[in-house]
C-alpha positions as CSV (number, residue, x, y, z in Angstrom):
1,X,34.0,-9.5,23.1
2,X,30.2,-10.4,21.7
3,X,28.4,-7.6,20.4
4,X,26.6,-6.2,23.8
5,X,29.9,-5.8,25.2
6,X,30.9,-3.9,22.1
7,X,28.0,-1.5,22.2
8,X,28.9,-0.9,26.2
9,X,32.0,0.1,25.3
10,X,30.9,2.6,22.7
11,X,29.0,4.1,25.1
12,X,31.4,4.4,27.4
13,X,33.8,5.8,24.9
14,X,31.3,8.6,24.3
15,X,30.9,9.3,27.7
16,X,34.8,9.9,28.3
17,X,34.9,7.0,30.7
18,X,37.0,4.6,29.0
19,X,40.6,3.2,30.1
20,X,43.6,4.6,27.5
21,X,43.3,0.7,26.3
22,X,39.9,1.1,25.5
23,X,40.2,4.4,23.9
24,X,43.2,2.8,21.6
25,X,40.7,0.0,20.4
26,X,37.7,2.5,19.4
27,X,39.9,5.2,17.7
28,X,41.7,2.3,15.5
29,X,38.4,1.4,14.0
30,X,37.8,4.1,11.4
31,X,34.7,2.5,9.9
32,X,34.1,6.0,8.3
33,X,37.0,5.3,5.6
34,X,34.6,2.2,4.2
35,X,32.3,4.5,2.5
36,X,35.3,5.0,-0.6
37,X,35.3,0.6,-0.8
38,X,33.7,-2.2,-2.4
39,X,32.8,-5.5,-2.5
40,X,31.7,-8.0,-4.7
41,X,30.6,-10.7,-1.5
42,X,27.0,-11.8,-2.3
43,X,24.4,-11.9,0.4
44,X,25.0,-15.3,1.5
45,X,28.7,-14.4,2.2
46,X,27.6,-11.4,3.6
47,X,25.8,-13.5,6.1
48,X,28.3,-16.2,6.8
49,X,31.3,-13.5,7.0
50,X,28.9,-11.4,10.1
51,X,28.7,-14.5,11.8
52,X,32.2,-15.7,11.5
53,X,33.1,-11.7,12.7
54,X,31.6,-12.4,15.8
55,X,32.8,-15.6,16.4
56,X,36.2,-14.5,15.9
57,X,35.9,-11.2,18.3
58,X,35.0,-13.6,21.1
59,X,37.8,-15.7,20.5
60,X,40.5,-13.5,19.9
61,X,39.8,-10.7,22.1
62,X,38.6,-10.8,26.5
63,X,39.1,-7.3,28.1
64,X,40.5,-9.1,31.0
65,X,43.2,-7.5,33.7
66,X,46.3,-9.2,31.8
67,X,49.6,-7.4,31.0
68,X,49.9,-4.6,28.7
69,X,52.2,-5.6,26.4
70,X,49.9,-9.3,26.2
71,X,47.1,-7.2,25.3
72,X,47.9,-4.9,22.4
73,X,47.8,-8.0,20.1
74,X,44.3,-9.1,21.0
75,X,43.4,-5.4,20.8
76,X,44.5,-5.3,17.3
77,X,43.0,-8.3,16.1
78,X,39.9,-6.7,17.4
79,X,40.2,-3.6,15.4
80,X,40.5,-5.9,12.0
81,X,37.9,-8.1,12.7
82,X,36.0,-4.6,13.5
83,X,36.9,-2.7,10.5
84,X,36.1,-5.7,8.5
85,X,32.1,-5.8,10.0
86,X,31.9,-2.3,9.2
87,X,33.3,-2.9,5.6
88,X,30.8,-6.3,4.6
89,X,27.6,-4.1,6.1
90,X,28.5,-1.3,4.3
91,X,28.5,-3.7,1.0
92,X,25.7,-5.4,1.8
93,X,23.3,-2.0,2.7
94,X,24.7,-1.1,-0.9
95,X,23.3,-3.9,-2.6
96,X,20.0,-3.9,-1.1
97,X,19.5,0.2,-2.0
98,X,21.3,-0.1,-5.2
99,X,21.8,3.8,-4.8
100,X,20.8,5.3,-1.1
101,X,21.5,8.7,-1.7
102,X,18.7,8.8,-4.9
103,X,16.0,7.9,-2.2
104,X,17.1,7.3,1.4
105,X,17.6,11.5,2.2
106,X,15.5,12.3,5.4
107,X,14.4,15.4,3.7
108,X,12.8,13.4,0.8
109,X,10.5,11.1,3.1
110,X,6.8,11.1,1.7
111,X,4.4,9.6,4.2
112,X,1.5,7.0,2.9
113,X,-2.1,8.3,2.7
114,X,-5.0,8.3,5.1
115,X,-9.1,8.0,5.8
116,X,-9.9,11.5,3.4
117,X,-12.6,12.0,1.8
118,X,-15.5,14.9,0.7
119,X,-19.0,14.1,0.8
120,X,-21.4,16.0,-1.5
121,X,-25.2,15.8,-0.5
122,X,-28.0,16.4,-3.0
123,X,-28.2,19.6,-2.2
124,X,-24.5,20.7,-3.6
125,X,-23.3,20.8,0.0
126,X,-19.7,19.8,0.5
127,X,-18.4,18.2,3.6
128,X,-14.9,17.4,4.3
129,X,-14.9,13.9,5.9
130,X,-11.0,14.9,6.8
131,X,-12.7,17.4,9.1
132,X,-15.2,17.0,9.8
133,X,-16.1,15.4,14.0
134,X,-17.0,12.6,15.1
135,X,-20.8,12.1,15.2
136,X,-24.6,12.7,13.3
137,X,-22.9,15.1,10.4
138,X,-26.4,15.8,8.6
139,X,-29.7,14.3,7.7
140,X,-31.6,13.6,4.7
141,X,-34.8,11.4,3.5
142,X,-35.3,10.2,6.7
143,X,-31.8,8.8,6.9
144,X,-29.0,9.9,9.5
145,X,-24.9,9.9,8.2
146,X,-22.4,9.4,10.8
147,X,-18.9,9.9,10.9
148,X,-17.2,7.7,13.1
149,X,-13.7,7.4,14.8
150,X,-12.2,4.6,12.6
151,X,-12.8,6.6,9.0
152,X,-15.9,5.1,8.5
153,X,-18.9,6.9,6.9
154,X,-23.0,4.9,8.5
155,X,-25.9,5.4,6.8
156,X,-29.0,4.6,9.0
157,X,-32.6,5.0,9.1
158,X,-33.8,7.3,11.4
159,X,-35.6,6.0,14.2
160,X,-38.7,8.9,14.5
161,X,-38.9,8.5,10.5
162,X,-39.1,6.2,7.1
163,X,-37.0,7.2,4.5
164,X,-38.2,8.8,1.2
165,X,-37.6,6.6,-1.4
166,X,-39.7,7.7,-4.1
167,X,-37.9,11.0,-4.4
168,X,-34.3,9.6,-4.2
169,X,-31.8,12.0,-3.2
170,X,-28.2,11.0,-4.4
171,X,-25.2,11.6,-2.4
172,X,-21.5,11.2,-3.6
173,X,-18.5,10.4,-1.9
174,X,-14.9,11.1,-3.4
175,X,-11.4,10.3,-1.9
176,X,-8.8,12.2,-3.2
177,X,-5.2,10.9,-3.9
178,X,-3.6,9.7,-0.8
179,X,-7.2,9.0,0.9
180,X,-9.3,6.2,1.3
181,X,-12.6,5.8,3.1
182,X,-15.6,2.9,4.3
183,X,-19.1,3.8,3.7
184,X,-21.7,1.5,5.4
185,X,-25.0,2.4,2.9
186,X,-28.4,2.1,4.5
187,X,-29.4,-1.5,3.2
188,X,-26.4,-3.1,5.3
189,X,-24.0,-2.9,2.8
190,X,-20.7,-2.0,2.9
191,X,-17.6,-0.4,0.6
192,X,-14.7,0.4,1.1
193,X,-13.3,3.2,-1.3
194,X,-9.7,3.2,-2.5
195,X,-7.7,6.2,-3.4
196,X,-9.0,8.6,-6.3
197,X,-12.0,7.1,-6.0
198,X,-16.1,8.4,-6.3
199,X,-18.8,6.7,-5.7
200,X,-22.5,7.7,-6.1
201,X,-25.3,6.3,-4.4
202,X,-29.4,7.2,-3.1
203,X,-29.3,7.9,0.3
204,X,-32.3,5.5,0.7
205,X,-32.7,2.5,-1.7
206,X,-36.2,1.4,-3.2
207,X,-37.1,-2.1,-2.6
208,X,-36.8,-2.9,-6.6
209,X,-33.4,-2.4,-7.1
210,X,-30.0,-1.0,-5.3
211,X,-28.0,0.6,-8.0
212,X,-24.9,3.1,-7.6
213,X,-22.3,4.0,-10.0
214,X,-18.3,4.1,-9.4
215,X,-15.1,5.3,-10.8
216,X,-12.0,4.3,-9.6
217,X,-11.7,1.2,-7.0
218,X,-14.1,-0.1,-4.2
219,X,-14.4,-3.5,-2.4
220,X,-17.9,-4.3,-1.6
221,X,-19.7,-6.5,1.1
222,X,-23.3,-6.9,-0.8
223,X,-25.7,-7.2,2.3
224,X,-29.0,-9.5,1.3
225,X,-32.2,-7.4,0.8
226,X,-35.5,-9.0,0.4
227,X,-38.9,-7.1,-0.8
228,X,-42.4,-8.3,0.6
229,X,-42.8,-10.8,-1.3
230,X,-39.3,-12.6,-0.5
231,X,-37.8,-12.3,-3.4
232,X,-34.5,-10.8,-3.5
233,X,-33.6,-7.0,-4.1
234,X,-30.6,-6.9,-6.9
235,X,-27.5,-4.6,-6.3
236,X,-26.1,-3.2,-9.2
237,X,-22.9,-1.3,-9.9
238,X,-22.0,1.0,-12.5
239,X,-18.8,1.5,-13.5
240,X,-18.8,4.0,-16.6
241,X,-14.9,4.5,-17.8
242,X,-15.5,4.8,-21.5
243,X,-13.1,3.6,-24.2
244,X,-15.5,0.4,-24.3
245,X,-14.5,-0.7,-21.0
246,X,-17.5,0.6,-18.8
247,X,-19.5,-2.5,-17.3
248,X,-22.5,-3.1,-15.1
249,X,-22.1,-5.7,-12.6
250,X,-25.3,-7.1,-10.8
251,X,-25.1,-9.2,-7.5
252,X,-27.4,-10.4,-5.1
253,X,-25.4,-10.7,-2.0
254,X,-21.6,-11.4,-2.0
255,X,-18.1,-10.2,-2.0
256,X,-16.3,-8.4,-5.0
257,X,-13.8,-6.0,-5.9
258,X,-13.7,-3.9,-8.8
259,X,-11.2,-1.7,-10.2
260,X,-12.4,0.7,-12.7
261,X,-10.1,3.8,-13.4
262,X,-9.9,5.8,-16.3
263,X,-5.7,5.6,-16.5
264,X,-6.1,1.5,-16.5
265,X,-5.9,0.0,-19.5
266,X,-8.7,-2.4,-18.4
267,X,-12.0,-2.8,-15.9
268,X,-11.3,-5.7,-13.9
269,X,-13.8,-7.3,-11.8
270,X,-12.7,-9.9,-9.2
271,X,-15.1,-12.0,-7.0
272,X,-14.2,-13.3,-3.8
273,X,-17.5,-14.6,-2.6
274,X,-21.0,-15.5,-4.0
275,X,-21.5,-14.8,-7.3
276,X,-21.9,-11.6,-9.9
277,X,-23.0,-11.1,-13.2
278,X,-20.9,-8.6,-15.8
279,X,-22.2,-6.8,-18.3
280,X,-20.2,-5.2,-21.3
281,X,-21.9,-2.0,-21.6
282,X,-20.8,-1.6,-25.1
283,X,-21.4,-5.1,-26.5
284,X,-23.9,-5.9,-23.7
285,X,-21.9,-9.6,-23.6
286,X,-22.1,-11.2,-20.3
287,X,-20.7,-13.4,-17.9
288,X,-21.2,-14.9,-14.6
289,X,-18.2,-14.9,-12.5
290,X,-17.0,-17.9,-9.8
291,X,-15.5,-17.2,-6.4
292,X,-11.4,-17.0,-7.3
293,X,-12.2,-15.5,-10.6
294,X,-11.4,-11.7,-12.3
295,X,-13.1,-10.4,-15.4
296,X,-11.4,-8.3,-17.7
297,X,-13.1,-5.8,-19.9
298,X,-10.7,-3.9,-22.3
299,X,-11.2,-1.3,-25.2
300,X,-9.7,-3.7,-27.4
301,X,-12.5,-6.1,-27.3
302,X,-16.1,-6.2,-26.7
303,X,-15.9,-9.6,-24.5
304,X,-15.7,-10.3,-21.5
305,X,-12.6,-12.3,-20.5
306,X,-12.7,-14.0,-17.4
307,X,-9.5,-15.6,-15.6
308,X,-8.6,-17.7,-12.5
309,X,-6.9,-15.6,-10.0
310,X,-6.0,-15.5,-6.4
311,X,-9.0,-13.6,-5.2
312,X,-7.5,-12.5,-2.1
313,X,-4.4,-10.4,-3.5
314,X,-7.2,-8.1,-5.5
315,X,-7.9,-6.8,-2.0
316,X,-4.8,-6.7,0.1
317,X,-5.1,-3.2,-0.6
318,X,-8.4,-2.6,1.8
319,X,-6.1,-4.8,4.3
320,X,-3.3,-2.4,4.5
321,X,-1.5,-3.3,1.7
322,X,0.2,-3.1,-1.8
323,X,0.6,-7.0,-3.3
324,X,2.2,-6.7,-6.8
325,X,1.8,-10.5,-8.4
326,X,3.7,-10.4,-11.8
327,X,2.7,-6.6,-12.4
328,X,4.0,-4.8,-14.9
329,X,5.6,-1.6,-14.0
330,X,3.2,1.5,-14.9
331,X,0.5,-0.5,-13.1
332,X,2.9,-0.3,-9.7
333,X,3.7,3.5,-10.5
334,X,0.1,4.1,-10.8
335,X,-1.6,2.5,-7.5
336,X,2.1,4.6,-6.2
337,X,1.0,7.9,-7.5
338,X,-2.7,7.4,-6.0
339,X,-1.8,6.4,-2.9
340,X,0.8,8.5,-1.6
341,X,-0.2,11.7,-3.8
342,X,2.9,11.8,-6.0
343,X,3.6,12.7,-9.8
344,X,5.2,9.8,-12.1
345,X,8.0,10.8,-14.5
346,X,9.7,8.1,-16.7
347,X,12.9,8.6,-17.9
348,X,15.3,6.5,-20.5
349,X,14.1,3.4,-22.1
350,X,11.1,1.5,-21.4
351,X,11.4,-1.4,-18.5
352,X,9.3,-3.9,-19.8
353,X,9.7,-6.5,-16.3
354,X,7.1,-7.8,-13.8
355,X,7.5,-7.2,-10.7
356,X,6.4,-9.3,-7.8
357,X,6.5,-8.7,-3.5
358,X,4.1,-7.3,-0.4
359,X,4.3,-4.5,1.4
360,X,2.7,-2.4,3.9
361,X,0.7,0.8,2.4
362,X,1.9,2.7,5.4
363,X,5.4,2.6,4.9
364,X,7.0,5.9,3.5
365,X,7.1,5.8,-0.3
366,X,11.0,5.6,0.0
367,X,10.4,2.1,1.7
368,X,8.2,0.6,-1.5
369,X,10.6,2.1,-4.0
370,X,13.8,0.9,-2.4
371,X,11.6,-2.8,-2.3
372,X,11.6,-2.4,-6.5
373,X,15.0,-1.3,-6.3
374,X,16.4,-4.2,-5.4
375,X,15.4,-6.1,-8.3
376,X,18.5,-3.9,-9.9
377,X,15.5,-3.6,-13.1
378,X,14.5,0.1,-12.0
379,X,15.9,2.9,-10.0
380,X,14.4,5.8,-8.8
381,X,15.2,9.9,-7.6
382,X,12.6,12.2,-5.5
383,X,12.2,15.7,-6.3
384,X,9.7,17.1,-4.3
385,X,6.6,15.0,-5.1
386,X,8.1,13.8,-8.4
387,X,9.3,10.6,-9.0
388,X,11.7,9.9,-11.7
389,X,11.8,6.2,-12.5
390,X,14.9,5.3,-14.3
391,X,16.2,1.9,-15.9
């Protein structure tokens, strides 16, 4: 009997429609008495022992017209080999959640975040990006915001008008926990805003100099900006943290992520394309940063240390992702908390392990910590929005 046949005959028992030699085979299964058991078969075992299961099902058992009393032996052997799948997956779901019950109760699920996000114009006004429809959502300086369909936020110039640039008007957008939003500013360029995130920025640029500020995380997409005479208009970005980690990065057109929040022990800048230029605000030390590599600006030193890293990983985030590479295990819990809107609560000693692994951002939170789990270095418990991380 393979599996399909297996499953048919479930089904069959279910509906009341099977022979009294079917109904023997089912009922002699009690796979709810494996709960109580244990194993100590590793996963390679596990594996081998499935495959061996079904081999030996097909072999020993054909629910072929023969006679009764030929039958009850094959039906037996059927049962073992039966109780016996039931026992190894059992085992083996065991060892991968370490403890199901702590974060595997329907009632506990906590869904990933979304595109949310409030936009505050110059004025004071607030609108609620979450909200708000789809289309023109105000105007201002001669420039026109638009919300679109896909969570994006357009700046563009209106067509009837030139923006005001002498008097800049400043406009700030903030994503809250469990939100994240793209803003396409009116020079061409374009951010996308991670979770507990604001960034501030004129509605219409000057043809000197394109400067916003940021707190929190952002992956930008420079677009190159020329004044009349040709020469290049700088973008610069703020990042203002305090603790002597706040930096100014200044780029000309190229492709960067930075990471700047106040719970982070450092302001890490990492460039993927082009090439950037940090400044320690506090020491005013600089450094010009490769494609491939991350600068590091911490409150214990006014440098700027820069290291090789693999670019791409800084921004799996904006891809749909969370990419922990030898991560230590507040700075998991913390992009956690942001992203799916959840208080962190350690309890016992200290776990002082890195953890490693990719997974999707729009998985339940149960999913991600049952991926840590498995390491058997941490456990967790929900309460409510509460997680308790245990060693």
């Amino acid at each position: 009997m393979n599996k399909a046949e297996v499953e048919k005959l479930l089904e069959r028992y279910r509906n009341g429609l099977c022979t009294e030699d079917e109904i023997a085979l089912v009922e002699s299964w009690h796979l709810s008495e494996l709960s109580s058991r244990e194993s100590n078969l590793d996963h390679a075992e596990l594996n081998d022992a499935k495959y061996q299961i079904w081999n030996a099902i097909e072999e020993e058992t054909e629910l072929k017209p023969v006679r009764r009393h030929m039958l009850w032996p094959k039906l037996a052997a059927a049962a073992v080999v039966l109780f016996f799948i039931g026992f190894v997956i059992n085992n083996q779901l065991k060892k991968q959640l370490i403890n199901p019950q702590q974060i595997s109760n329907a009632e506990k699920i906590i869904k990933p975040g979304g595109n949310k996000a409030t936009l505050t114009l110059a004025d004071g006004s607030k609108i609620s990006l979450t909200d708000a429809t789809n289309g023109v959502i105000a105007k201002q300086a001669g420039i026109n915001i638009t919300k679109t369909s896909k969570g994006e936020l357009i700046y563009t110039i209106a067509s009837h008008s030139a923006p005001n640039v002498k008097n800049a008007v400043y406009n700030t957008i903030e994503t809250p926990r469990g939100g994240q939003y793209q803003i396409n500013l009116p020079d061409g360029t374009k951010v996308w805003l991670n979770a507990e995130s604001v960034l501030k920025y004129p509605a219409a640029f000057s043809s000197e100099e394109r400067k916003v500020e940021l707190k929190g995380e952002a992956y930008f997409e420079v677009a190159k900006l020329t004044d009349k005479k040709g020469a290049r208009v700088p973008f610069k970005v703020k990042s203002d943290i305090g603790a002597g980690r706040s930096q100014e990065v200044e780029v000309l057109g190229t492709h960067f992520n930075i990471n700047a929040y106040n719970n982070e022990p450092s302001n890490k800048t990492t460039l993927l394309e082009g090439s950037v230029r940090i400044k320690n605000l506090q020491s005013n030390i600089s450094q010009l940063l490769k494609p491939g590599q991350q600068s590091i600006i911490a409150s214990s030193s006014p440098s700027v240390r820069v290291e090789i890293v693999d670019a791409e990983e800084s921004v799996t985030w904006k891809d749909g992702y969370f990419s922990f590479n030898e991560e230590n295990l507040a700075t998991i819990m913390n992009k956690i908390a942001r992203w799916y809107n959840v208080e962190i609560d350690y309890r016992g000693n200290k776990i002082n392990k890195t953890f490693g692994g990719r997974i999707s951002r729009f998985n339940s939170v149960n999913e991600v910590l049952d991926m840590l789990q498995t390491t058997g270095a941490v456990h967790f418990k929900i309460e409510e929005r509460r997680i308790l991380v245990m060693p």
